[in-house]
N, C-alpha and C positions, 0 to 999 in steps of 0.2 A: 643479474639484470632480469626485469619480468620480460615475458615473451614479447611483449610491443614494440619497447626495446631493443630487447637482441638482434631482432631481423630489419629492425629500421623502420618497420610502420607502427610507429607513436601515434603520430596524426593522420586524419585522414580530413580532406578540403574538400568544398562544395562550394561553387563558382555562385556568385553572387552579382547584383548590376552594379556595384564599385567596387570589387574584390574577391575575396574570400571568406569561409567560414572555417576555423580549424577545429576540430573535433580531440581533443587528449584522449586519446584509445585508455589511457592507462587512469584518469582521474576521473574522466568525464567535464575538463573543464572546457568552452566551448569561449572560443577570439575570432576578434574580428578584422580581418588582416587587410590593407591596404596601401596604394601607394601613396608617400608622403612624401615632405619636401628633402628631407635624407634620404628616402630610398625606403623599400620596404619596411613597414612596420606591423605586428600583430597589437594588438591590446584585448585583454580580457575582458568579456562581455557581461554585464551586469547580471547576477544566478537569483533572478526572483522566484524561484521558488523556495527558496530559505524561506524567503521574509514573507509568503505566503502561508507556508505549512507554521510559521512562529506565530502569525495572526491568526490564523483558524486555532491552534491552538490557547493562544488565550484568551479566545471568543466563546471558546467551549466551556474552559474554566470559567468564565464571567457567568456562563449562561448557569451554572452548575449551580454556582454562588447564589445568583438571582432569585433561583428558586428555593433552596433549601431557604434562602432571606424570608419569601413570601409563605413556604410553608412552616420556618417558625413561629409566624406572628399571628398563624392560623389565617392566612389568607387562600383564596383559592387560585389554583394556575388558570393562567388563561383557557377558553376552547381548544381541543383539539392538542393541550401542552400536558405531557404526560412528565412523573415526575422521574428522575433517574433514578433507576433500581440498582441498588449497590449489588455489588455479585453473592452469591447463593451458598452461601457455606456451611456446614456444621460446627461443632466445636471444634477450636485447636485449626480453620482452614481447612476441613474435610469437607470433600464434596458430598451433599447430601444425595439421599437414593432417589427424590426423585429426578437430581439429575442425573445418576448414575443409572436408571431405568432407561432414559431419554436415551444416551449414548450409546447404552445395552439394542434398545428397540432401533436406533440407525444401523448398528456394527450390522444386528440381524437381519434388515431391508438388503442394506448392502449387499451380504452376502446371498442372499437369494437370489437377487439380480443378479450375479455372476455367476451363481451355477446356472441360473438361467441363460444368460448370452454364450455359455460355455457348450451348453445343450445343443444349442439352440444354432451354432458354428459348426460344429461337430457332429452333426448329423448324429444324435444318439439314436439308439432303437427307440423304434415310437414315436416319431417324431417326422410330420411329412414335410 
């Protein structure tokens, strides 16, 4: 059994102005529990963010579509609408050098800021 399970706290409820809220520790799915004319009942609460993240998503494709539509017909994007840049590859999916400079010149920022807060913690010599 996973750990929510085992020890009994599956759910966790949060007092509401007709009931409760049930919480699935183990799913995330989230009821809305109250009392009915049989007695107790929970019902599962409607999960809009599916159907939010499903419509952003094919509003992106649309928008994708849109454009590639207008710039094959040589038209121009709107203001301000730039067109999507497919990802940057070499042959065969190799990442090209100037992105591997780009990733190269962060690793090296990076690390210099860490020896730098490392210094700079540690009271090195030279350092007031």
């Amino acid at each position: 059994l996973p750990p929510a399970e085992a020890d009994g706290n599956r759910f966790s409820y949060h007092r509401l102005a007709d009931g409760f809220a049930r919480l699935d520790l183990r799913t995330g799915q989230v009821s809305l529990c109250g009392l009915r004319s049989s007695g107790w009942a929970c019902q599962a609460a409607p999960d809009d963010r599916a159907a939010f993240e499903a419509e952003i998503s094919r509003l992106q494709a649309d928008n994708v579509a849109l454009k590639k539509a207008l710039l094959d017909r040589g038209l121009p994007l709107p203001s301000g609408i730039k067109p999507d840049v497919p990802a940057t590859t070499g042959e065969a999916g190799r990442t090209t050098e100037s992105e591997f400079d780009r990733a190269l010149g962060f690793i090296e920022r990076a690390w210099r800021r860490l020896i730098e807060m490392i210094e700079g913690q540690s009271g090195a010599p030279g350092k007031t």
